[in-house]
C-alpha atoms as one frame of an Amber mdcrd trajectory, in Angstrom:
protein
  25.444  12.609 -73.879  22.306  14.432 -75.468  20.502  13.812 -72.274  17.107
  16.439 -71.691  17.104  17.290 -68.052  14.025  19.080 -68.968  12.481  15.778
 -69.315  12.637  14.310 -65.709   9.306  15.799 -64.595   7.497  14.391 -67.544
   9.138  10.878 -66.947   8.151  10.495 -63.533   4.554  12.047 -64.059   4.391
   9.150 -66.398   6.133   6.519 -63.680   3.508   7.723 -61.157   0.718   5.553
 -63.209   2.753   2.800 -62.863   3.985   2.669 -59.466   1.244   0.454 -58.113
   2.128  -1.429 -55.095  -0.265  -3.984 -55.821   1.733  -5.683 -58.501   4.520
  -6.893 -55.607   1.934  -9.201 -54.672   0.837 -10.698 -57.858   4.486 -10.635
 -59.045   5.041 -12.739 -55.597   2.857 -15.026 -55.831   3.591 -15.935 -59.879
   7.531 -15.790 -59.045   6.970 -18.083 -55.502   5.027 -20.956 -56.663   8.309
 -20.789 -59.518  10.660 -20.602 -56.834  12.687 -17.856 -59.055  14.603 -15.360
 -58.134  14.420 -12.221 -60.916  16.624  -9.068 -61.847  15.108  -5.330 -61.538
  15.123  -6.027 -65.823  13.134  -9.237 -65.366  11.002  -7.702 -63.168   9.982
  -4.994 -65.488   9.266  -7.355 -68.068   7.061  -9.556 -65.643   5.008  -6.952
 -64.715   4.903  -4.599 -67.158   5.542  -6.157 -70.250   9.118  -4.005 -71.466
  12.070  -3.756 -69.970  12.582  -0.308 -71.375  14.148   3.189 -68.720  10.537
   4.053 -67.254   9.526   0.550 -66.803  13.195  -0.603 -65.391  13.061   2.405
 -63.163   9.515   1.649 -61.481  10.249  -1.821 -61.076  13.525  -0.577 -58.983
  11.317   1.735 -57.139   9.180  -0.960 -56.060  11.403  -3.413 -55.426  14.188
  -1.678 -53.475  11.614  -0.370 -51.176   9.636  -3.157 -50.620   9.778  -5.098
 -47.211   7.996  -7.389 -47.103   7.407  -9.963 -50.349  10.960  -9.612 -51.898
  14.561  -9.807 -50.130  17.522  -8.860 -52.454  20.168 -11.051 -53.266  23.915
  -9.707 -54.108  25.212 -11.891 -56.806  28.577 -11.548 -58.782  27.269 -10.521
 -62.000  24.052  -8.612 -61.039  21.653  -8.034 -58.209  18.945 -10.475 -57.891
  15.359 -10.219 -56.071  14.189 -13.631 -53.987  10.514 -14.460 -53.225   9.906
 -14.841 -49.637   8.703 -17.880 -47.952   4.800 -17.286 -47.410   5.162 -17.815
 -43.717   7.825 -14.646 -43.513   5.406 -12.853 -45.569   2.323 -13.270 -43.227
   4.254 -12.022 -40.550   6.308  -8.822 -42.322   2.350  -8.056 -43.312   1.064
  -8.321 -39.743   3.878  -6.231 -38.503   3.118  -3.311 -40.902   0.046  -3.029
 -40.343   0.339  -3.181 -36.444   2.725  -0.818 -37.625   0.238   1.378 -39.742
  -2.363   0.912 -37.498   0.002   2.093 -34.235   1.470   5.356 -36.320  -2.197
   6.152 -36.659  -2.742   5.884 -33.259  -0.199   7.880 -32.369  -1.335  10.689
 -34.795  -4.865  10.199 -33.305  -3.491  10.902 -29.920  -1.148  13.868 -30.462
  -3.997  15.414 -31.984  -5.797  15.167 -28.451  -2.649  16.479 -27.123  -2.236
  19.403 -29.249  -6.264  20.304 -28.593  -5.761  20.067 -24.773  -2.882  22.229
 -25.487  -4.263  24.996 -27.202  -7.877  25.076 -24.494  -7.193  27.556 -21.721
  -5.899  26.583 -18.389  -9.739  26.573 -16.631 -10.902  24.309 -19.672  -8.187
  21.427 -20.166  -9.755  17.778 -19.397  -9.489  16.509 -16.201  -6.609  13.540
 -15.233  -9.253  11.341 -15.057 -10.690  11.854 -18.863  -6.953  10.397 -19.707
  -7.393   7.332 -17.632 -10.581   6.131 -19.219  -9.204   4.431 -22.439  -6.478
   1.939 -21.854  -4.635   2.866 -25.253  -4.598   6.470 -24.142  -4.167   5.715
 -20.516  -1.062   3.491 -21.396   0.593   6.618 -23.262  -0.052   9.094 -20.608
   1.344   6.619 -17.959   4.652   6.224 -20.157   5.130  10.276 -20.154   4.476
  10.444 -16.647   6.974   7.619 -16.065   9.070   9.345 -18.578   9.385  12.509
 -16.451  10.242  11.171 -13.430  12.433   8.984 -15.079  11.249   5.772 -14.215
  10.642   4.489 -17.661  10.982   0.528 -18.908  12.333   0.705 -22.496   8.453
   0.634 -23.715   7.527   3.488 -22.042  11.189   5.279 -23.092  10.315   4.530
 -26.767   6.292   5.300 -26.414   7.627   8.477 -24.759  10.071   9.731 -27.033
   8.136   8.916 -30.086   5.438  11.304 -28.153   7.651  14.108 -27.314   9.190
  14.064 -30.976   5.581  14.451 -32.686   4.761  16.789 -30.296   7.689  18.975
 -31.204   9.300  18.679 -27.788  13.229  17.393 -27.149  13.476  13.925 -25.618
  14.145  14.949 -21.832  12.424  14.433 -18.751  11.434  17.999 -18.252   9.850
  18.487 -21.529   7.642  15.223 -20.708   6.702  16.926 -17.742   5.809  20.346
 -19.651   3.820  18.918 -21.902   1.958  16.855 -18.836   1.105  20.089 -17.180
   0.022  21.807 -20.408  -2.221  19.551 -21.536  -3.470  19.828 -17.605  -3.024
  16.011 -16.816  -0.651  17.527 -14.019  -1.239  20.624 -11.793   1.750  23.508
 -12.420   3.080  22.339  -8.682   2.657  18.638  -8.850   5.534  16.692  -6.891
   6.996  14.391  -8.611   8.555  12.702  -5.773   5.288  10.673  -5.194   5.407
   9.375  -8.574   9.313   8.846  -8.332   8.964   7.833  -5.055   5.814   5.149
  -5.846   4.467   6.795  -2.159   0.727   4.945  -1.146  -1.555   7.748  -1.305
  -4.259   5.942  -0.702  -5.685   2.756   0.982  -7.077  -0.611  -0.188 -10.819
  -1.575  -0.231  -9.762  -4.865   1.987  -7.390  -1.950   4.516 -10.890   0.344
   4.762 -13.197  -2.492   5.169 -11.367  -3.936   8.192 -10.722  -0.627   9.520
 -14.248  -0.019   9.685 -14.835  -2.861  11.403 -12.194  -1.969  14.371 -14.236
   1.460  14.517 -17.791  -0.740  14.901 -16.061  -3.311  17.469 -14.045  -0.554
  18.751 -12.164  -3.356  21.377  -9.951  -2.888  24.459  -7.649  -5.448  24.951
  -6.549  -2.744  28.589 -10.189  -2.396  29.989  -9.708  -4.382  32.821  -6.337
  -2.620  33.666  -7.308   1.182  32.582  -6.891   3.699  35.462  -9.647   6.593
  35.455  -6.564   9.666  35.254 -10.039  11.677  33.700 -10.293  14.135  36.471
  -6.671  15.613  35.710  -5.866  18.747  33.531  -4.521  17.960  30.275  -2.666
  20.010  28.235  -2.381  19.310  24.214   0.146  20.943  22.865   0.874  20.497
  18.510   1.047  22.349  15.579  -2.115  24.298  14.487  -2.312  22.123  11.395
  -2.324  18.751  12.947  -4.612  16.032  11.997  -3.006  13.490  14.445  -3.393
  14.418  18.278  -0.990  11.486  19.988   0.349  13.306  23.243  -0.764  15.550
  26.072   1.148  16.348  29.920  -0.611  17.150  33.171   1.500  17.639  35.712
   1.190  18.421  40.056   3.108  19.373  42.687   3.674  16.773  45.916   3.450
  17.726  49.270   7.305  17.366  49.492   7.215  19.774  46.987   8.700  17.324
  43.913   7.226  18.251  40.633   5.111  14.832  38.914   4.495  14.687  34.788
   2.450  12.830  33.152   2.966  11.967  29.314  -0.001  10.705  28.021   0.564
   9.371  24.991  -2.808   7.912  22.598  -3.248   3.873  22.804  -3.628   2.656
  18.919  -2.851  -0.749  19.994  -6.192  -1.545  22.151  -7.681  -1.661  18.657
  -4.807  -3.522  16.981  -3.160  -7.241  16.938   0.393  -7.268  15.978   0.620
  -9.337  12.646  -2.945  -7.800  11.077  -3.553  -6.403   7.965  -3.750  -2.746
   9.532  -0.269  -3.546  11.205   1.163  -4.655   8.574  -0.161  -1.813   6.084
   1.488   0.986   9.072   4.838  -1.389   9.018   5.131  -1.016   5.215   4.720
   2.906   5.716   6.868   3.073   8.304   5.820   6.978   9.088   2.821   9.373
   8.384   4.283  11.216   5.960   3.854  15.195   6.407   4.177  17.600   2.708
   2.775  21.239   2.516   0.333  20.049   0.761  -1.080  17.020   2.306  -0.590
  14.534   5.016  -0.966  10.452   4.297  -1.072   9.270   7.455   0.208   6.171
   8.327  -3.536   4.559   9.457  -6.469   4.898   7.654  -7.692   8.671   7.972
 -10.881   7.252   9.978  -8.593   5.397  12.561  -5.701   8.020  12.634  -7.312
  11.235  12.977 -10.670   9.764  14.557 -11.083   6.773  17.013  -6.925   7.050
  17.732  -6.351  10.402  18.297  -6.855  12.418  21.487 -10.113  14.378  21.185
 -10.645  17.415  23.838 -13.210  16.672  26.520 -13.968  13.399  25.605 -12.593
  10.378  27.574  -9.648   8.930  25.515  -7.967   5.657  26.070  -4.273   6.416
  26.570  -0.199   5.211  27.883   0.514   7.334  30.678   3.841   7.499  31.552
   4.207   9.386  34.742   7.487  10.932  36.259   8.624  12.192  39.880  11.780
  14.304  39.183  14.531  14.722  41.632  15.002  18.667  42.442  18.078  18.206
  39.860  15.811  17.295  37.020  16.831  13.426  37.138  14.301  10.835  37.296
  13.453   9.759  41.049  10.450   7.363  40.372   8.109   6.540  36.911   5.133
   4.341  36.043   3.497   3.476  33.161   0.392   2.045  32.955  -2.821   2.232
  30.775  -4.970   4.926  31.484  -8.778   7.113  30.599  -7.632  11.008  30.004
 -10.203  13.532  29.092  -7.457  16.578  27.436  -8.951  19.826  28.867  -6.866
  21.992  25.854  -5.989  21.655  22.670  -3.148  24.116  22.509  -1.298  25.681
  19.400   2.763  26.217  20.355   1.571  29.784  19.876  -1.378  30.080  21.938
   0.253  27.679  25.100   3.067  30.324  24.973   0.348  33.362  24.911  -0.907
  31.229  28.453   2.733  30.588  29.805   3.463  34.247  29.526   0.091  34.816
  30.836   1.620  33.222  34.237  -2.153  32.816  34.901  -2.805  31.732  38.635
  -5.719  29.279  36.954  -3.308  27.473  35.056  -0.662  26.373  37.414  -0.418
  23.045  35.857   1.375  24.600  33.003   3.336  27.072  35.042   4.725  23.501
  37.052   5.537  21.871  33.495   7.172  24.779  32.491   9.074  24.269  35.651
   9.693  20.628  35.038  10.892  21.414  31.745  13.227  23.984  32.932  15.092
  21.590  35.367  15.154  18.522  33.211  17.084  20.973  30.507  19.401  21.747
  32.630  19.785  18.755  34.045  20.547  17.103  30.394  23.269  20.084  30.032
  24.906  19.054  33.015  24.654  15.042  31.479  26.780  16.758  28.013  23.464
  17.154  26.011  23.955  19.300  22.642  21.861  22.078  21.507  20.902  20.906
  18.116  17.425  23.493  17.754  17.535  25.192  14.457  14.988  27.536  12.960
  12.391  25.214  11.088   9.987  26.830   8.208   6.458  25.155   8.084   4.493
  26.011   5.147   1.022  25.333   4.200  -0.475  24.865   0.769  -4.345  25.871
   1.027  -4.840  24.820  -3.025  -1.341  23.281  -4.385  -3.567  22.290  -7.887
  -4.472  26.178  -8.809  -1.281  28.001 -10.610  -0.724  30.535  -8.448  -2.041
  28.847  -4.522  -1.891  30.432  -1.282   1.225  29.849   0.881   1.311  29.999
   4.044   4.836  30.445   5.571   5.716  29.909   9.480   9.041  29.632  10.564
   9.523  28.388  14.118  11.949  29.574  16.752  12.945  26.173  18.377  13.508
  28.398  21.533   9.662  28.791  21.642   8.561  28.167  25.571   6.047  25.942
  24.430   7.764  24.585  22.223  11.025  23.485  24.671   8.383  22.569  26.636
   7.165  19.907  24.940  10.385  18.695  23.891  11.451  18.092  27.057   8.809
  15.989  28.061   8.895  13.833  24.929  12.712  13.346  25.897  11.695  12.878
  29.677   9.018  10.207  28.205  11.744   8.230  26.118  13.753   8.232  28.876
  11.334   6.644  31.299  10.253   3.823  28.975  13.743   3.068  28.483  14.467
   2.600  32.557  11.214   0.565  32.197  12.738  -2.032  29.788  16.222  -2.358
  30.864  14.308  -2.916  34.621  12.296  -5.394  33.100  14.988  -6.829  30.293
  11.823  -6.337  27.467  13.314  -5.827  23.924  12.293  -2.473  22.185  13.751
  -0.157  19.635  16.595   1.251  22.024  17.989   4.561  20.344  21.223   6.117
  21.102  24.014   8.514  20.136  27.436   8.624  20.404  29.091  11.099  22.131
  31.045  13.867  20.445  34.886  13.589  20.603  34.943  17.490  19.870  33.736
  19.098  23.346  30.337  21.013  23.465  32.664  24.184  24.918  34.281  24.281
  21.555  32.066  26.257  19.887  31.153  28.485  22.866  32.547  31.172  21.429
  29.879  31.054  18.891  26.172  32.627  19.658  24.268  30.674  20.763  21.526
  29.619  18.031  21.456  28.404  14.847  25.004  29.230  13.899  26.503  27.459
  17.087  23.577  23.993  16.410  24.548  24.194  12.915  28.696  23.599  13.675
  27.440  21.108  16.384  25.268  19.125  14.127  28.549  19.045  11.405  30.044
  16.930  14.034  27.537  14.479  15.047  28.388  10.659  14.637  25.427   8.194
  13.390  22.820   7.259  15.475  22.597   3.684  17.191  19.902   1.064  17.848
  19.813  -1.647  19.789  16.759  -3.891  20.579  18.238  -5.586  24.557  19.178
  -2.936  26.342  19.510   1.107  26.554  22.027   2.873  24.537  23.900   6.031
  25.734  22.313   9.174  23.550  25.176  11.220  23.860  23.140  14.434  22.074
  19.796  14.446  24.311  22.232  13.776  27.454  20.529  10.463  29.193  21.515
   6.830  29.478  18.867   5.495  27.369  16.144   6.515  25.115  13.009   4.792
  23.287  11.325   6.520  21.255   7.333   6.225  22.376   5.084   9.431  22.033
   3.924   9.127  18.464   2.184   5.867  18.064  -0.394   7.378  15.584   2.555
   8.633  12.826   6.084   6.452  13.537   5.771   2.577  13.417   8.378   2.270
  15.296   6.831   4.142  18.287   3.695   1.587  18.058   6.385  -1.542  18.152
   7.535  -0.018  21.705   3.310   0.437  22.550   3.412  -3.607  21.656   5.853
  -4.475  24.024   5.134  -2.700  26.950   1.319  -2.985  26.770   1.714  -6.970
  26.778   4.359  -6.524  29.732   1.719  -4.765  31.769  -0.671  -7.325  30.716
   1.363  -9.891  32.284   1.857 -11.272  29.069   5.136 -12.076  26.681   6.107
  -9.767  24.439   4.804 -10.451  21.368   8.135  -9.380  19.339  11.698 -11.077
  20.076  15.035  -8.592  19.463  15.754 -10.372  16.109  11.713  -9.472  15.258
  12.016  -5.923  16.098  15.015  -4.958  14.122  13.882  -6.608  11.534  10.397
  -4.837  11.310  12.741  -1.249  12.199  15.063  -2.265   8.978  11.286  -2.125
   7.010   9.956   0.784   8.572  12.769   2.673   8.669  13.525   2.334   4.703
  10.083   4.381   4.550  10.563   6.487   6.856  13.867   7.642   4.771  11.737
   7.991   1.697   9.336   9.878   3.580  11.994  12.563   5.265  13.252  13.084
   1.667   9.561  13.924   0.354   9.210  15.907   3.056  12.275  18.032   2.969
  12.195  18.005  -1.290   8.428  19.395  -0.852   9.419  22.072   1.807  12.352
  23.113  -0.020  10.000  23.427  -3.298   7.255  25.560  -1.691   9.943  27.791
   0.340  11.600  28.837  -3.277   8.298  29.131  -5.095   7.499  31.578  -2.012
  10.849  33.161  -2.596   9.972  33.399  -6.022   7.218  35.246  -5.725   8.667
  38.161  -3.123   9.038  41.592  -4.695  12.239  42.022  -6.503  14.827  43.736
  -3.999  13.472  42.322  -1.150  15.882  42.401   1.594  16.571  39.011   3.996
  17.801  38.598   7.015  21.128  36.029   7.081  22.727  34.404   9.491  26.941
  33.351   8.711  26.806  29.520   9.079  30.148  28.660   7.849  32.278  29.591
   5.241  32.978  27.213   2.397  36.167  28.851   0.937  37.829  31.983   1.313
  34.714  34.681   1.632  32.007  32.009   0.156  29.412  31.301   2.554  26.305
  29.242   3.927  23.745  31.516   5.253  20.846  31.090   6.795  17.860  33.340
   5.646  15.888  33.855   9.498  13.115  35.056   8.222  12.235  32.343   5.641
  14.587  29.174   7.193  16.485  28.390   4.169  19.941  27.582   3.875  21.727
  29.676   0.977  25.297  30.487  -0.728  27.138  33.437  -1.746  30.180  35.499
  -0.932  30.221  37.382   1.753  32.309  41.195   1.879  32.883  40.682   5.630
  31.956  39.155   8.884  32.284  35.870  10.814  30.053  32.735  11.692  26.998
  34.109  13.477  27.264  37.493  12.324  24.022  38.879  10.337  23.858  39.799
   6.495  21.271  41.464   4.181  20.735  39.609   1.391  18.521  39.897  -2.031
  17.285  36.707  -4.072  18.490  36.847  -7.496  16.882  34.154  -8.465  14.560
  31.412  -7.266  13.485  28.452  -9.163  11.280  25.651  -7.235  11.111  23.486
 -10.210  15.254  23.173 -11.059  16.176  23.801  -6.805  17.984  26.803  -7.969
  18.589  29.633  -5.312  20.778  32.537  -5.448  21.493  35.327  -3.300  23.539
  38.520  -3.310  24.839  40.111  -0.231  23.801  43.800   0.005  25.215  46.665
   1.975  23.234  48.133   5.036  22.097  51.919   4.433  23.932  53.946   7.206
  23.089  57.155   8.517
């Protein structure tokens, strides 16, 4: 009742002198060779000598907080503290000081943190500075698994304990923050390749045996290669491509017939099915094609070297040549293993620049334009479906700098050059498909249903985008079968196989296998049952590798977005509408689908549009229709 409150900072000034943690262990190892268990009193008196407030108090202090040399026992009359068995006590002292030693640690590395923080952005340590000490390397691996979430419950609990001395919440996207501030990750680094676990790179064992296909450089076809050198060969890709694995030539016959050729490059006179370079393209299914890079699906020195086409040199190829029926339908084809020398390497843009030309040099190219003309309409007349959208291609000069270059084209799928080429690749597919079902060889067989809805039912839409875009709504899955053709409903022929890109698709090179050992006079070295189960493989890649791509593109086409002046009007095309006047537009001038309402209009009618708001990192787009100035 007389109590002194003013006397509490004096008492435990004086219990600081006594509040040794030593004396647990003495008191421990008196009290366990006794085998007695003592109260918080007893304690006191052990220790201290006096069993009196200050010396009762500190003998509770240390006691209640101990953990490792005393375990309390709950008796009916009065708490009582137990000795531990030595054994226990070895190991609750090894675990605190792993524990010590790991909070110290983790104080030692958030200090590195925090100074990479705080450098500027042209100073902060490399990636490869992190990577160097495996105790360091371990923790930046479990916040970069962290923000991609693809964390084990180490990592989770490294991670968080990270992001919590750091100051940051406990969420993916502060992980990531902190990644790119400290500079271990670039402002635009895609995730997806982490999420994704995409090969980037190949083995030592994959490079060394490619290098030794480049020194042998064998052909299996040498013996049965015709010299098709002395035609023109037109090479018609993207600006930016690395791999070159098609070119046409075409003539005209006396009975005035137009005759392709596809020649498509040979990557399996320097390949055995089965070998370690096969197998490494199986389990990538696909090159695999970002704004930023390309990972092909070879080894760079085999894909983009010793397999591709190269102008004016002689090339080792699959020709697949076509006479065409005045009607566009196939009258005759051949395929056999050929010598090209490609006399132009042609952009989409600058083949279009010669088509337009009409050039009396180039009639080659005026006949394929021809050929392509005819086959089109000949498909139309078969029920084939427009499916061309507009497709953005962008290209990332220097994706690690903060602000890098981007490089927008948007393609116009009704480019001459461009239909050109797509009808021959179709034309191609087409003729390798007769060949097998003549010659009842398995290969990947690709089809498509028809449409129960009638092309004519959306001819009262433009044609275009808006009319491709109901039409592709409507499509039913695609179809594969590995004996015979399948119907492909949308290109409008009885039978397709898909054989032009050998270089980038795997399944392309499985169709290469089979034919090349049929015109060796050999058996094919893949059954039905083998090829769809190798397609299952490859094609679980190449699903991975359509979702980086279109995740990347859609990135780079909002962080260009994102950048435009504020105000900026678009271009939009009515797609559908979603409900009442809420719409999906498609901005023409940048090929990205968008929502918003809508005032008036119907599908295929044009809109001006501003961008509210565009946000690569969170996929966030938002538009806002805008009224045309009139006179």
């Amino acid at each position: 009742m007389n109590f002194d409150s003013s006397k509490i900072a004096e008492f435990l000034e004086k219990a600081q002198d006594l509040l040794d943690p030593t004396v647990l262990e003495c008191a421990w190892m008196e009290l366990s060779e006794k085998g007695k268990s003592v109260t918080v009193d007893e304690f006191a008196d052990i220790v201290y000598g006096s069993k009196e407030s200050l010396e009762s108090y500190c003998a509770h202090f240390l006691l209640s907080r101990d953990i490792v040399y005393f375990v309390k026992v709950e008796s009916r009359d009065s708490s009582m503290y137990q000795p531990r068995p030595s054994a226990q006590v070895d190991e609750l002292l090894r675990r605190k000081l792993a524990k010590e030693a790991a909070e110290k640690e983790l104080e030692e590395f958030v200090h590195l943190l925090k100074s990479a923080k705080a450098l500027p952005l042209d100073s902060k340590p490399p990636k490869n500075s992190w990577l160097m000490e495996d105790k360091v390397k371990q923790k930046m691996e479990s916040l970069q698994a962290y923000a991609v979430d693809a964390c084990d419950d180490e990592q989770r609990r490294m991670a968080g304990n990270i992001l919590k001395a750091m100051g940051f919440s406990r969420t993916s996207s502060a992980a990531l923050k902190l990644l790119i501030n400290v500079g271990y990750f670039p402002v635009h680094v895609n995730l997806d390749l982490f999420r994704y676990d995409v090969q980037t790179s190949y083995s030592e064992k994959v490079l060394s045996v490619a290098d030794e296909l480049l020194a042998d450089c064998p052909d299996s076809d040498k013996h049965i290669r015709k010299d098709l050198s002395t035609l023109k060969v037109y090479a018609i890709d993207v600006d930016e491509a690395d791999e070159l694995d098609d070119a046409l030539s075409a003539t005209r016959l006396p009975d005035g017939r137009i005759k392709v050729w596809i020649h498509v490059a040979d990557p399996t006179c320097f390949l055995q099915p089965r070998s370690i370079i096969d197998r490494e393209a199986m389990h990538r299914g696909t090159s695999i094609f970002l704004p930023t890079a390309t990972y092909p699906m070879f080894p760079e020195r085999l894909a983009m070297n010793a397999m591709s086409l190269q102008q004016g040199t002689d090339c080792r190829s699959v020709s697949v040549s076509v006479i065409l029926n005045p009607d566009g339908s196939i009258a005759e084809y051949k395929i056999e293993n050929s010598v090209i020398k490609p006399t132009y390497m042609l952009t989409y843009e600058s083949a279009t620049e010669l088509l337009y030309m009409n050039l009396e040099e180039e009639e080659e190219l005026r006949i394929l334009r021809e050929a392509a003309s005819i086959r089109a309409q000949w498909r139309c007349s078969q029920g084939s479906i427009d499916t061309a959208m507009i497709e953005p291609r962008i290209k990332v000069a220097n994706p690690d700098d903060p602000e890098p270059n981007i490089n927008l084209y948007v393609e116009d799928q009704t480019n001459p050059a461009m239909q050109l080429v797509s009808e021959m690749m179709i034309l191609c597919g087409e003729a390798v498909a007769s060949f097998g079902s003549d010659n009842d060889l398995p290969l990947p067989y690709r089809g498509h249903p028809q449409n129960n809805t009638a092309v004519s039912a959306f001819a009262y839409l433009p044609e275009g985008p808006a009319r491709s875009f109901a039409s592709i709504a409507l499509l039913r899955a695609a179809e594969m079968d590995f004996r015979k053709p399948v119907a492909h409903g949308v290109l409008g022929i009885p039978g397709y196989v898909q054989f032009t890109s050998p270089i980038r698709r795997y399944v392309d090179l499985l169709a290469h296998y089979q034919v090349k050992a049929f015109l060796r006079g050999e058996s094919p070295p893949y059954s039905a049952g083998d090829l769809e189960g190798m397609t299952f493989i490859a094609s679980m890649h190449v699903k991975v590798a359509r979702k980086l791509h279109s995740n990347s593109l859609r990135y780079w086409l909002l962080e260009y977005l994102r950048r435009q002046p504020k105000g900026r009007k678009f271009k939009a095309l009515i797609l559908k509408f979603i409900k009442d006047r809420m719409a999906t537009l498609l901005l023409v001038e940048v090929g990205i689908q968008a929502t918003t309402v809508v005032a008036a209009g119907k599908v295929g009618d044009e809109v001006s549009v501003v961008v509210e708001m565009a946000h690569p990192r969170d996929d966030i787009l938002s538009v806002t229709e805008i009224a045309e100035d009139t006179e």
